[in-house]
C-alpha positions as CSV (number, residue, x, y, z in Angstrom):
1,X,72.7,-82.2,41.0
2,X,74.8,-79.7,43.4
3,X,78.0,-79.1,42.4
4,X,80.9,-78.1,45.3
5,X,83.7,-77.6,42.9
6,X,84.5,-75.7,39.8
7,X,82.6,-77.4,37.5
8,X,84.3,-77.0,33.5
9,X,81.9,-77.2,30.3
10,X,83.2,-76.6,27.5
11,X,80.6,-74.8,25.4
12,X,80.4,-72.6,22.1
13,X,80.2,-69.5,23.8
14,X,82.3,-66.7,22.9
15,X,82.6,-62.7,23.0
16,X,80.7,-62.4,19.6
17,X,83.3,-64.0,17.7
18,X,82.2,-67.4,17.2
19,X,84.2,-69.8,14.7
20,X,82.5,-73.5,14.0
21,X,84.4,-74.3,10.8
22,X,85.8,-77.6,11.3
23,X,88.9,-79.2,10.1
24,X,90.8,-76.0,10.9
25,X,93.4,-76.1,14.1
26,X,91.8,-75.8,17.7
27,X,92.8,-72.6,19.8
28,X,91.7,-73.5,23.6
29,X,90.6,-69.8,25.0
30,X,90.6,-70.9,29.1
31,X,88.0,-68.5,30.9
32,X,90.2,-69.9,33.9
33,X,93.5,-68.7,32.9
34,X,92.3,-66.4,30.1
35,X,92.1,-63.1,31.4
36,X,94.4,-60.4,29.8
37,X,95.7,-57.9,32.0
38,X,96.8,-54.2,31.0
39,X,96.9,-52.5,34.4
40,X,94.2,-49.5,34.2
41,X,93.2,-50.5,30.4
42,X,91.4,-53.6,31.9
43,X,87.5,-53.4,31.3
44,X,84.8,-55.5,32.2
45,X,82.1,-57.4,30.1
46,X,82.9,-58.3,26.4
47,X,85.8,-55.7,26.3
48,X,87.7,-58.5,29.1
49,X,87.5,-61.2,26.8
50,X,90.1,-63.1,25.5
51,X,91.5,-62.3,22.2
52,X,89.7,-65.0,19.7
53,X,92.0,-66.0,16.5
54,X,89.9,-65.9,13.3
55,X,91.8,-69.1,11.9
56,X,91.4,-71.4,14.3
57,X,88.5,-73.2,15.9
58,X,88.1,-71.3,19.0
59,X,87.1,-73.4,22.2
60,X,86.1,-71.6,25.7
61,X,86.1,-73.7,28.6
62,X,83.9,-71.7,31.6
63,X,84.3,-72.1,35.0
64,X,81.2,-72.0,37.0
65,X,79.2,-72.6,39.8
66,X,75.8,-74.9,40.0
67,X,74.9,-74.4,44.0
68,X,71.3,-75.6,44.2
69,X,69.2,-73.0,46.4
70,X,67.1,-75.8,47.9
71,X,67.6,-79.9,46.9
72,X,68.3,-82.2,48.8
73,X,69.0,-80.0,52.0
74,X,67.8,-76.4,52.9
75,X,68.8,-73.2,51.6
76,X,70.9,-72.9,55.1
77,X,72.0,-76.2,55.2
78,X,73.8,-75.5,51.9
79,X,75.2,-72.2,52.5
80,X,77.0,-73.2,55.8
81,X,77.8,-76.6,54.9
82,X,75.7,-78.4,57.6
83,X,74.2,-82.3,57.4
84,X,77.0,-83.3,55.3
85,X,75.3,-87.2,56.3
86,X,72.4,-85.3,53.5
87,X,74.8,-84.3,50.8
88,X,78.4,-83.2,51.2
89,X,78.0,-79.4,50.2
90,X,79.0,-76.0,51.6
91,X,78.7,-73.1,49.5
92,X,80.6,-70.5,51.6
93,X,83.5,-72.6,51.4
94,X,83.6,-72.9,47.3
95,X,83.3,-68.7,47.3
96,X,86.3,-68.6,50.2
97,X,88.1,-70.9,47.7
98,X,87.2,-69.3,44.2
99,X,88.3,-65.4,45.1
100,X,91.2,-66.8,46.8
101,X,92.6,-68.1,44.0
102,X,91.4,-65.1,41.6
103,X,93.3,-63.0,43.9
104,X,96.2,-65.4,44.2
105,X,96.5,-65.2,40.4
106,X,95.9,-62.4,38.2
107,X,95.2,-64.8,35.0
108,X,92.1,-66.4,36.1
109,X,88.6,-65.7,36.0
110,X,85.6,-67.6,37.4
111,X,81.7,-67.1,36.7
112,X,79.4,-67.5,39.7
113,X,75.3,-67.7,39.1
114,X,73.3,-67.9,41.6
115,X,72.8,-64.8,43.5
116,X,71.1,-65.7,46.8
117,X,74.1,-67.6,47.9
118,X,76.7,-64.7,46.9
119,X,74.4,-61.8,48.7
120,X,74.9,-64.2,52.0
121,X,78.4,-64.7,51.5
122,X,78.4,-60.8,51.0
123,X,77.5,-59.9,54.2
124,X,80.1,-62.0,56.0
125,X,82.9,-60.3,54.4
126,X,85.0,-57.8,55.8
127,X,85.2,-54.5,54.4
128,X,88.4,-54.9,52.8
129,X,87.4,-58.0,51.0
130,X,84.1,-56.6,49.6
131,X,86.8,-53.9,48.2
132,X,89.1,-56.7,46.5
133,X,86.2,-58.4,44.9
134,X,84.9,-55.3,43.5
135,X,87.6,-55.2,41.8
136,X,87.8,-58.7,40.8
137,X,84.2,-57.8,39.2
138,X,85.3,-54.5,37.2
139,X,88.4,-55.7,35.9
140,X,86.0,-59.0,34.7
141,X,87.7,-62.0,35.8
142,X,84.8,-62.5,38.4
143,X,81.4,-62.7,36.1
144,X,77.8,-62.7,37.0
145,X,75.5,-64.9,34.6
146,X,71.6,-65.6,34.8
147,X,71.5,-62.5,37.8
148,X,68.6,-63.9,39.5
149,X,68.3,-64.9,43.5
150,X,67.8,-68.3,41.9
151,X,67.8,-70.5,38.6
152,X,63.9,-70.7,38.3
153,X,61.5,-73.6,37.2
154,X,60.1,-72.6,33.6
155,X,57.0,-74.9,34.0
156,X,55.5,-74.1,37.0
157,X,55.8,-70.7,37.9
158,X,54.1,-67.3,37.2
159,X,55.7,-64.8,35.4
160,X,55.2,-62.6,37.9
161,X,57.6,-64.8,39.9
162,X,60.3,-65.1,37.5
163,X,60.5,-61.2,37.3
164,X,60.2,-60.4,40.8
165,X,63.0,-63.1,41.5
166,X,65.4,-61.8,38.5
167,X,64.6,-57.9,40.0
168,X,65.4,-58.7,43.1
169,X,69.2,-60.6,42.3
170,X,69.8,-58.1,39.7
171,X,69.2,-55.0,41.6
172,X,71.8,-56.4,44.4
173,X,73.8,-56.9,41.8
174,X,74.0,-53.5,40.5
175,X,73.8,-51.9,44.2
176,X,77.0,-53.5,44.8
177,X,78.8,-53.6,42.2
178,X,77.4,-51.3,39.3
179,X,77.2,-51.6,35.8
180,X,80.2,-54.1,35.8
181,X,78.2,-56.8,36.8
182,X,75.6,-57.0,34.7
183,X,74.6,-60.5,33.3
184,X,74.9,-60.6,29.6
185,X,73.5,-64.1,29.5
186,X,70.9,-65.9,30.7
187,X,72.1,-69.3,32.0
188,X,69.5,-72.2,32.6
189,X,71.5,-75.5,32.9
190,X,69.5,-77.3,35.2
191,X,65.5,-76.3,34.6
192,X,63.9,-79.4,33.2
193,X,62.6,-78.2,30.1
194,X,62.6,-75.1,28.8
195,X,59.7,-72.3,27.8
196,X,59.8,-70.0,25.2
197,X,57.8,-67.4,28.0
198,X,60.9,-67.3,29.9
199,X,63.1,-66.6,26.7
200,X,60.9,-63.9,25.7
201,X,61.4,-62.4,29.3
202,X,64.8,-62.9,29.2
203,X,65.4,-61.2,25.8
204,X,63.3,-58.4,26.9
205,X,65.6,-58.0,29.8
206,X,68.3,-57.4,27.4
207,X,70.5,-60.6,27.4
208,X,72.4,-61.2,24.8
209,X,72.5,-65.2,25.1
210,X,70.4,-68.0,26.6
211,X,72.4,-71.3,27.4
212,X,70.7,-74.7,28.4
213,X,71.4,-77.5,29.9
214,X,68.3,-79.9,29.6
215,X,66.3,-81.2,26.5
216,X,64.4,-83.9,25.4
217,X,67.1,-86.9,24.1
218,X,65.2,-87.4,21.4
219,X,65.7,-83.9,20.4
220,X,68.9,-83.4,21.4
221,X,70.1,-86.1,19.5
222,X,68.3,-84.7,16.4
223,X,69.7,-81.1,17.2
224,X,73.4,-82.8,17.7
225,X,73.2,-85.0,14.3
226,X,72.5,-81.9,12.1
227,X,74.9,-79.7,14.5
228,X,72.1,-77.7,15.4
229,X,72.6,-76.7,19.3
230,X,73.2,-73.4,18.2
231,X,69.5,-71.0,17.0
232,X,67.9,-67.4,17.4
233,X,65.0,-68.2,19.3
234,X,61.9,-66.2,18.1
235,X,59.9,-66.5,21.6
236,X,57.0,-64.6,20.8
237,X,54.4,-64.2,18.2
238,X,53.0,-61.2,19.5
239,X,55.8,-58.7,19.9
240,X,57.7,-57.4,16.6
241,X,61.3,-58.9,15.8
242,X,64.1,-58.5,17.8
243,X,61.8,-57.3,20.8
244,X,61.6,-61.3,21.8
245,X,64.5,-63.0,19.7
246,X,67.4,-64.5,22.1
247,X,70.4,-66.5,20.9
248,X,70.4,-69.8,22.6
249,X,73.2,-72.2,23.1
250,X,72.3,-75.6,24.6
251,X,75.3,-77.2,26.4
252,X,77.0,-80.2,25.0
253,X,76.7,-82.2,28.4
């Protein structure tokens, strides 16, 4: 479904220090209010992260958008907010909203996915804006994940399709804001079902992490009873190990 406010999930992701011992006490890292500011010693990507505690069971809740590019209503229709009598949803207005309040507080941080809807929002900004949220992107509290235009189908689509639609998001991406906003995971919450084509493309890409949201309830259940939503995904048979092996993470909700 489309999602017009911050949506929270608490997942096991962290910046390559992951705890999952129970029993010991729970540190709750927000992504919201996690950010750690040092004036110029601020640095995007992992180096941004908060600081994990070894002891503790270390719990990240991410903020982040799930704007569908095409439902219920039309990519436009979306964007601007239109036939609210269709669904009540207007993208611009959660982007106005989100870097107001990253600029409003230096301590939060906010991770926005799907890139069609940001390039739009983009070119309504004034010049001074586009300046602040560059620098909302290099210090890291705004985050790109997934980097396409859009969140692709796994099933139906040609691979051909899936690339040209990741270029094409990720090379705006980098045009705009450089290295900084690289994705460093791949983030498929809502695809029903899941290939292991598209994680070999994706780990071929270079992410670091693949996250999902959608599995059989049969397996999920399995995968939840022997606390296995956590794997390295070996996606192809073809090309030598690690060429095609992706950490995947699939979301507790």
């Amino acid at each position: 479904g489309f999602v017009t406010d911050h949506m929270i999930a608490a997942v096991s992701l962290s910046c390559r220090n992951r705890v999952g011992v129970m029993g010991f006490p729970v540190a709750l890292m927000f992504f919201l209010g996690g950010a750690v500011l040092r004036g110029s010693a601020v640095k995007c990507g992992y180096q941004s992260c908060p600081v994990t505690k070894p002891d503790m069971l270390n719990v990240h809740l991410i903020p982040h958008t799930h704007d569908d590019v095409g439902w219920l209503k039309t990519v436009d229709q979306y964007f601007f907010g239109v036939r609210n009598d269709i669904q009540h949803a207007g993208v611009q207005y959660i982007l106005d909203s989100v870097i107001s309040q990253l600029l409003a507080d230096p301590s939060k941080r906010f991770i926005y996915v799907e890139v069609v809807f940001f390039a739009r929002w983009w070119e309504l900004q004034t010049e001074a804006m586009q300046q602040a949220v560059r620098q909302l992107v290099a210090e890291g509290r705004l985050e790109f994940v997934n980097g396409g235009w859009c969140m692709n189908d796994e099933a139906s689509v040609h691979y051909n399709a899936v690339i040209d639609q990741m270029s094409l998001g990720l090379h705006f991406l980098k045009e705009t804001f450089g290295e900084c906003s690289r994705p460093r995971v791949a983030w498929h919450i809502d695809p029903f079902g899941h290939s292991r084509e598209q994680a070999s493309l994706f780990a071929q890409m270079g992410y670091d992490g693949f996250f999902l949201g959608r599995i059989d309830y049969q397996d999920k259940f399995h995968r939840e009873s022997l606390r296995e939503m956590e794997q390295l995904w070996r996606a192809s048979r073809n090309l030598d190990p690690p060429s095609a092996d992706l950490f995947t993470g699939i979301l507790p909700n």
